[in-house]
VOBA-1610 file (N, C-alpha, C; in pm, whole numbers, padded with zeros to 5 digits, always signed):
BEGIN
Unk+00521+01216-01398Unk+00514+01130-01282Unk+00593+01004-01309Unk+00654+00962-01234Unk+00693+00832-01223Unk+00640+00759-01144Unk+00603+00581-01161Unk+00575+00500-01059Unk+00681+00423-01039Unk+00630+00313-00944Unk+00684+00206-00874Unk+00544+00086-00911Unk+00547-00018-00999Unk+00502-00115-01029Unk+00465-00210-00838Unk+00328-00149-00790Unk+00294-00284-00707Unk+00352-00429-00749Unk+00428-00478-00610Unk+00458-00629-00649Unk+00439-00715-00448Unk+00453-00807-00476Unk+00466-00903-00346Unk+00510-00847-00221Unk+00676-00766-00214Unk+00700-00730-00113Unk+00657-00585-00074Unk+00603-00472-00193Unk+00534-00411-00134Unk+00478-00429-00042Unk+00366-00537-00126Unk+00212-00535-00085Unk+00219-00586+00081Unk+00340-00631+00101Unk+00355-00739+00250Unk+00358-00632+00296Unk+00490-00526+00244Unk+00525-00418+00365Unk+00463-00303+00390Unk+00327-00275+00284Unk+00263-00143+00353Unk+00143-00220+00383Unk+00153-00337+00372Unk-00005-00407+00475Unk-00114-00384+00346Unk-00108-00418+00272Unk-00217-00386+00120Unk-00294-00509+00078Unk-00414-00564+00033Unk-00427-00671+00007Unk-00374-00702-00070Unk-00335-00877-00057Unk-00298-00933-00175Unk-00339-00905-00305Unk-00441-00888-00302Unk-00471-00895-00500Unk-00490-00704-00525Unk-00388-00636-00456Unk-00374-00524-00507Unk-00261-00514-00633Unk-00309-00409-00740Unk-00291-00390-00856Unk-00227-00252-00864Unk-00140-00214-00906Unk-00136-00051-00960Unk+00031+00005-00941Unk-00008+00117-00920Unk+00104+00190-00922Unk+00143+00316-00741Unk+00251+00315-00730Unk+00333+00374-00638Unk+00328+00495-00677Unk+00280+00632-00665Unk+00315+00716-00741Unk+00451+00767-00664Unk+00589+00780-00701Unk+00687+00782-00656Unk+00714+00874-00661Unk+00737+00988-00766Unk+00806+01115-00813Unk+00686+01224-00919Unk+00667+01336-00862Unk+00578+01372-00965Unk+00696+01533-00997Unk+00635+01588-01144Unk+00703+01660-01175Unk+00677+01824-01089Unk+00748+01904-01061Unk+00690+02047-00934Unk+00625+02100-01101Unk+00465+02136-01052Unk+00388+02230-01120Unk+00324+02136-01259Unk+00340+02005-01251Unk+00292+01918-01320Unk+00192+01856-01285Unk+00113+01773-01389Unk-00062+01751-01392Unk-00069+01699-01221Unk+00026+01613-01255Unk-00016+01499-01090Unk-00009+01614-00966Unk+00088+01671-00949Unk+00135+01789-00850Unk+00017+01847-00856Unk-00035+01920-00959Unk-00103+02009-00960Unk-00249+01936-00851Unk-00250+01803-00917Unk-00357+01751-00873Unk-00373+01729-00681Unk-00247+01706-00638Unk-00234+01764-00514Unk-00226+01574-00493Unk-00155+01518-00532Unk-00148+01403-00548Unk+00027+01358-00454Unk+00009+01259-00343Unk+00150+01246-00277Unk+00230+01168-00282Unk+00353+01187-00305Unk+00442+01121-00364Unk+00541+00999-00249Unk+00534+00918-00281Unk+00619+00835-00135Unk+00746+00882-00104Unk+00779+00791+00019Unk+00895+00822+00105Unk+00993+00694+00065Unk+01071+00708-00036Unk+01196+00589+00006Unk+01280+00597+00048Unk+01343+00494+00091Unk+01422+00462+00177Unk+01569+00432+00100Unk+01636+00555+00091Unk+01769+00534-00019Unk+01859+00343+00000Unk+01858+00298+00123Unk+01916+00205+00134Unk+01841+00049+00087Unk+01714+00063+00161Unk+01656-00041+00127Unk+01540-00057+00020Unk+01504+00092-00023Unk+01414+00122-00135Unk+01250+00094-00071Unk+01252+00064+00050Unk+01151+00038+00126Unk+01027+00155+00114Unk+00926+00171+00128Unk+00830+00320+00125Unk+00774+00286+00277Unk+00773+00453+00326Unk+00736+00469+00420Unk+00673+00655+00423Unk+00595+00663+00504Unk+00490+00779+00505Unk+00407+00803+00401Unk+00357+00901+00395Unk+00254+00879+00315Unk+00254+00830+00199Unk+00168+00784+00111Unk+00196+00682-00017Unk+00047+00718-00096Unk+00061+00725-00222Unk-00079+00685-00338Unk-00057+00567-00405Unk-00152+00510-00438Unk-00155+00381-00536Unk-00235+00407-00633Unk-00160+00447-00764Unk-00275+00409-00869Unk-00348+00325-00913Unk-00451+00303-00910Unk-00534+00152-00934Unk-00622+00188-01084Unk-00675+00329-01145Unk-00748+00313-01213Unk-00778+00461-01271Unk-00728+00465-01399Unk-00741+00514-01480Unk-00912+00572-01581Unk-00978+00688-01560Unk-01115+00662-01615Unk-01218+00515-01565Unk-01187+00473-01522Unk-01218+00293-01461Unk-01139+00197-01510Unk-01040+00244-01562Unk-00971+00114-01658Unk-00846+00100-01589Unk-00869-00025-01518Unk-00742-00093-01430Unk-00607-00020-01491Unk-00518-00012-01420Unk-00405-00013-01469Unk-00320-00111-01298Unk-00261-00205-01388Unk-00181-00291-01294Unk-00010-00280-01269Unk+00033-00178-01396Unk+00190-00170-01406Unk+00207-00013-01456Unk+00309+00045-01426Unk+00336+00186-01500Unk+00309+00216-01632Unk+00331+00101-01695Unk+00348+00074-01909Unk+00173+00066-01906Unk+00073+00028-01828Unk-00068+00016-01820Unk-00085+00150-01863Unk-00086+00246-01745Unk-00130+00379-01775Unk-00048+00458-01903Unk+00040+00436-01885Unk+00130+00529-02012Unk+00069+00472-02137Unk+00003+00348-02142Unk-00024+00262-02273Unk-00179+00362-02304Unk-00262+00396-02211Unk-00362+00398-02207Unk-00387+00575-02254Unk-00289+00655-02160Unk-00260+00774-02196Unk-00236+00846-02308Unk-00142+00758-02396Unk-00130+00757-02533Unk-00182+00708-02635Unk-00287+00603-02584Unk-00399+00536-02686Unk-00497+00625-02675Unk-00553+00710-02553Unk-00664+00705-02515Unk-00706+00865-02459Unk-00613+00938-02492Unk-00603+01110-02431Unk-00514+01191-02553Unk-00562+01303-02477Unk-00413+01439-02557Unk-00440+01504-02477Unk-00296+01601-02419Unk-00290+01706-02381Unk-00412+01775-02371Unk-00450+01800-02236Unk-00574+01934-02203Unk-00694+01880-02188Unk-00686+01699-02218Unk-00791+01601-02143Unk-00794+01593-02015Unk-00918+01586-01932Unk-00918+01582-01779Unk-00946+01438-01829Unk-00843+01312-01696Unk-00935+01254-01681Unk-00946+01184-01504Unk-00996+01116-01506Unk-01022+01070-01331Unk-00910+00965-01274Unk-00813+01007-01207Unk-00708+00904-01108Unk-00754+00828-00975Unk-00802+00698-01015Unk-00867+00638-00893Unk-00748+00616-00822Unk-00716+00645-00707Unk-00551+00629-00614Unk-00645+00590-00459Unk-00547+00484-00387Unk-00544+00411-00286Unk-00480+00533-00188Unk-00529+00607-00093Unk-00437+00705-00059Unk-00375+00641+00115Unk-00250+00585+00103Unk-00195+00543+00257Unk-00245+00427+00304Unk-00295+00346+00187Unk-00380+00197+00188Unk-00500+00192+00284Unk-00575+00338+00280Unk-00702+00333+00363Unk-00816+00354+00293Unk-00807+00468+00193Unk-00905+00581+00137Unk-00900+00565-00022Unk-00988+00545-00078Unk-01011+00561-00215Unk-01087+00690-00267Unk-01012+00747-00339Unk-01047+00879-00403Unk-01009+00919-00566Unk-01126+00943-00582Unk-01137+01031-00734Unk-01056+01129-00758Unk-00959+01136-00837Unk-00866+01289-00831Unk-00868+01331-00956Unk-00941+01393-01006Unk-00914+01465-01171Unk-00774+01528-01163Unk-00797+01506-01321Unk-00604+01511-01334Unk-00643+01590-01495Unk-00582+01710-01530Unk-00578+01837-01612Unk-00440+01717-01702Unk-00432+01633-01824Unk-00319+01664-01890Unk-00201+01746-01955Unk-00099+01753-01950Unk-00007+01821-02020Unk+00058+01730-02142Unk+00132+01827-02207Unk+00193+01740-02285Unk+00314+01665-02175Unk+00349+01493-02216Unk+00463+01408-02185Unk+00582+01495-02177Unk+00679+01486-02057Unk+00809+01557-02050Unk+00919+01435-02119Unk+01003+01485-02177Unk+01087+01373-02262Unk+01243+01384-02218
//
């Protein structure tokens, strides 16, 4: 998976509260943990990099904030291995908060 680091003009342009934290999930790999998890990936906008239609926000890892992409990857590798489930708290379309278990794989390099 790749994110997009929540920052200021996000947060203005999909209407999010200010003191939102997390991650964009931007790109997930086809047949990978996040995919698998049925988890949706945003819409950018090649010109202005803008997101539009549907969107997830990662906010939380097992309960443990994650505020930047290097959060979760830090946490993943301190804190899991391959074939650990653990729980993706995601903002889904800045309405709905949902629990999504997530099956690890090994990191693609």
């Amino acid at each position: 998976m790749t994110g997009i680091d929540i920052n200021l003009a996000l947060v203005e342009s999909l209407d999010l509260s200010e003191d939102m934290r997390g991650v964009i999930v931007a790109e997930v790999i086809t047949g990978g943990p996040v995919a698998e998890a049925g988890l949706q990936t945003a819409t950018l906008s090649d010109q202005t990099g803008d997101i539009s239609g549907n969107f997830a926000v990662g906010t939380h890892i097992d309960g443990v904030a994650i505020h930047r992409m290097g959060d979760m990857i830090a946490y993943l590798a301190r804190e899991t291995t391959p074939g650990d489930t653990v729980t993706f708290t995601v903002l889904r379309n800045g309405e709905e908060t949902v629990n999504v278990p997530v099956t690890l794989s090994a990191r693609s390099r």
